[in-house]
N, C-alpha and C positions, 0 to 999 in steps of 0.2 A: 848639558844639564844632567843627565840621567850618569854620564861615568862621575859626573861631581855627588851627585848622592848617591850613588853606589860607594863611593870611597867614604863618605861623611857617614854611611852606616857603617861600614865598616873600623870605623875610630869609635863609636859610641859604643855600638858589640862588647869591641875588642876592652873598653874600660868595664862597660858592665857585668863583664866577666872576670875581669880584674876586681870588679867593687866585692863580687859574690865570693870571690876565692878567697880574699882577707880578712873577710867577715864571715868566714863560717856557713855561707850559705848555700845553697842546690838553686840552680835551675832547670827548672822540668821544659825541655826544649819541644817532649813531645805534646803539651800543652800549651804551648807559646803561638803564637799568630802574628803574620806582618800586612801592612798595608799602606800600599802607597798611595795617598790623597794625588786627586788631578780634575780639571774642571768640567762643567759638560759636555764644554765643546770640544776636549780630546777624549780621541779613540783609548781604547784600551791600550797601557804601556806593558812589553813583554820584559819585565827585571829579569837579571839575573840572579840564581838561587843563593840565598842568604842564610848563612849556618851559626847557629848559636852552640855551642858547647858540644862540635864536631857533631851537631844534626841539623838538618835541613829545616829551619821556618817553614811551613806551608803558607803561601799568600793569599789573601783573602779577598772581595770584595766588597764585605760588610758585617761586623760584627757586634757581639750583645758587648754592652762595657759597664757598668754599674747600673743595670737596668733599662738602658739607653741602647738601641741598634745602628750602630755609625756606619754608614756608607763611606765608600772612597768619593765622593762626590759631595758628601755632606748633604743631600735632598732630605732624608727624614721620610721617606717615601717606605720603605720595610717597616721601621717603627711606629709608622700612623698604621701601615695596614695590620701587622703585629696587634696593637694596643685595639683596634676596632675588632678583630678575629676574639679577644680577651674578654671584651664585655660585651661581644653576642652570645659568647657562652657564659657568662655570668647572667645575663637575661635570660638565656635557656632555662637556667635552675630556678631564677626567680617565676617564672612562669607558675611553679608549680607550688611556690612557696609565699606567694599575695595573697590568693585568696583568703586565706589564712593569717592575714596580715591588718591590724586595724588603722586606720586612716589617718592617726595619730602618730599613726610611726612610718608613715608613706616615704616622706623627704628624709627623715634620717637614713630608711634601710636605700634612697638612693644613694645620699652622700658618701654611706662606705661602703657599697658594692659598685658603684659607677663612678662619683664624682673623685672619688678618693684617685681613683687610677689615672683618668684624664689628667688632673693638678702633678701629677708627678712628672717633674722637670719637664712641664710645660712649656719653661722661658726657653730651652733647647728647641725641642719639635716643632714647639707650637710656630716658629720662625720657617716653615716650610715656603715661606715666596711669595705664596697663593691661599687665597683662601678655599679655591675650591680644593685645592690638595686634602684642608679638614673636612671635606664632606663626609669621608667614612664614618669618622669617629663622631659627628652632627648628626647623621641617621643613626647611629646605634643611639646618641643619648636621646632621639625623639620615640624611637624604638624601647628604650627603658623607659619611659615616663609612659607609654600606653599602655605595657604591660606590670609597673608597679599601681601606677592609679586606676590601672583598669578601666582604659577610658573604651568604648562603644566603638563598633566599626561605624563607618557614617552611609546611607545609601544614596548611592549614586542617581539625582531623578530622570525617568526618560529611561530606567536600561534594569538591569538586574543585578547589575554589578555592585562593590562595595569599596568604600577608599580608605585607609587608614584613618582615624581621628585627629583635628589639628590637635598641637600640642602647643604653642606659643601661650596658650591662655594659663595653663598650667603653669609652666618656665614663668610666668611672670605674678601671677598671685600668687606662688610656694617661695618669691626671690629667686629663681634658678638661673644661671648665664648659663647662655650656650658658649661652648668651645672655645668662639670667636670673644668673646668675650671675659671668659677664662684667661686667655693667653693676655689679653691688653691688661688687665688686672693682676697677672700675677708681674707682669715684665715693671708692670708700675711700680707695686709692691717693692721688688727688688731695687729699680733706681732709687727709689725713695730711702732706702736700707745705708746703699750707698752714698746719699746726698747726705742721710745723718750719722755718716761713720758706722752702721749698724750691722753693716753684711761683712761676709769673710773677707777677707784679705784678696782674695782671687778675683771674686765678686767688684769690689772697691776698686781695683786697677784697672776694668773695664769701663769704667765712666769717666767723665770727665769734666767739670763743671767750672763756669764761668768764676773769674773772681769778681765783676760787678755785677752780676745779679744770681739770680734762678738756674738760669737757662744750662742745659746739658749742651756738652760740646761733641756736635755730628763727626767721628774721624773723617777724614777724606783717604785714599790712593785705590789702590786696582783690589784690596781684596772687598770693597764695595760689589764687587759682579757678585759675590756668593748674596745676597738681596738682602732678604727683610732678616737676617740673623739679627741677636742681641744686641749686638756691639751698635746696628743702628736703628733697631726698630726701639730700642730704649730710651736711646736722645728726643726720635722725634715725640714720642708718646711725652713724653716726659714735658717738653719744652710746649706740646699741646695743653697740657692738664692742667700747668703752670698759672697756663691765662685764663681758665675756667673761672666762672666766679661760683663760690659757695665751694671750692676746691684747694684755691690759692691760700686761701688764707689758713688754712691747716698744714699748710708745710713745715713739716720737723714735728709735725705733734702728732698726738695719739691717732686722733680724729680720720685721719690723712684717707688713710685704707678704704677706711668707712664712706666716705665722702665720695669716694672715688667708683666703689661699689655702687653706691646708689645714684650715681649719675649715671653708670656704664647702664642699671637695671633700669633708668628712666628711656631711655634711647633704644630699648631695647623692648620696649612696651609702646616705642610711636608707629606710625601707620595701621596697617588691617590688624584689628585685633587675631585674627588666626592664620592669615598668612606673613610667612616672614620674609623680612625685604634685603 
């Protein structure tokens, strides 16, 4: 397998170097990067070195690509910790810039200093397998909502100690989702795009829908092990939301998003009002 894709990059190179010569164009080999995808449960593969335009590729194990950090394994594990490291230091500054802030403008300055970053290609990351994988980036947005609202440490009784302020009460009378909820709404979102021809062309060839009804069609074969990725955390959300009632009946209309929001925020306000389940 490994001399078969060593030869099969070696033809793709060999054209794309072909493609850039006839059109005029440069490629910068010492800015280029390779990476060979493999699953968790193989070790590291030792390739042999791969030259583009009589220079060496450097091979990589994980890198930024249109804002997105891709591992050879596809976990999303660098980019959650990445995108959490981003909005502790965006709460560093706002720390010092609330006080100063009226109460009126609480939830907008979170939506574009926190919420704006998390929603970026969410339907990607946000498919990390696990949800505890989202904890990081769950403590930072509970983290930003203590120190935009400037909510009170709480005292510990019986001790001297101090605990953070719950935040759920917040999240849920400003409308806020957390993370986990973020990602089931936007992955909605998108199939919905799809169901009504609405999403890009790339987007659209990822789903796949019944010709008698509703229902999203689940792929089956072996790249099912890579888990909750898009291709099936879509289907099932999708084929869930379908049989919702007060949901169902907005398929293909405006409505749809909205409908779908306010059910994700209803469920997301049941049990302990301050702790979350």
């Amino acid at each position: 397998a490994v001399v078969s894709t060593q030869s099969t990059g070696k033809l793709v190179l060999s054209a794309l170097e072909k493609f850039f010569y006839l059109n005029i164009l440069h490629i910068n080999a010492g800015k280029s990067k390779i990476m060979f995808f493999r699953s968790t449960r193989t070790s590291d593969i030792t390739m042999p070195p791969v030259r583009l335009a009589g220079e060496i590729i450097k091979c990589v194990s994980h890198i930024k690509f249109l804002g997105v950090i891709i591992t050879d394994t596809l976990s999303w594990d660098h980019h959650i910790k990445k995108l959490a490291s981003n909005l502790n230091r965006n709460i560093g500054s706002l720390r010092h810039l609330c006080p100063r802030i009226p109460p009126c403008l609480r939830k907008t300055i979170y939506c574009g200093f926190i919420q704006s970053h998390i929603l970026f290609a969410i339907t990607v990351w946000g498919s990390s397998g696990s949800q505890a994988k989202l904890l990081p980036v769950f403590r930072a947005q509970k983290k930003a909502i203590r120190v935009i609202f400037r909510l009170p440490r709480l005292c510990i009784p019986g001790t001297s100690g101090w605990a953070p302020a719950h935040t759920k009460s917040i999240f849920n009378t400003s409308g806020l989702l957390s993370v986990h909820n973020l990602y089931s709404l936007m992955v909605i979102r998108e199939a919905h795009s799809c169901f009504t021809s609405e999403s890009s062309l790339g987007s659209a060839q990822l789903l796949q829908f019944s010709d008698r009804s509703n229902r999203a069609i689940i792929p089956s074969g072996r790249i099912r092990s890579l888990g909750d990725n898009f291709v099936f955390a879509a289907p099932r959300l999708w084929n869930f939301f379908v049989k919702v009632e007060g949901i169902k009946d907005h398929i293909g209309k405006y409505p749809f998003y909205a409908a779908v929001r306010c059910w994700l925020l209803q469920r997301q306000m049941e049990g302990d009002p301050n702790e979350w389940s």
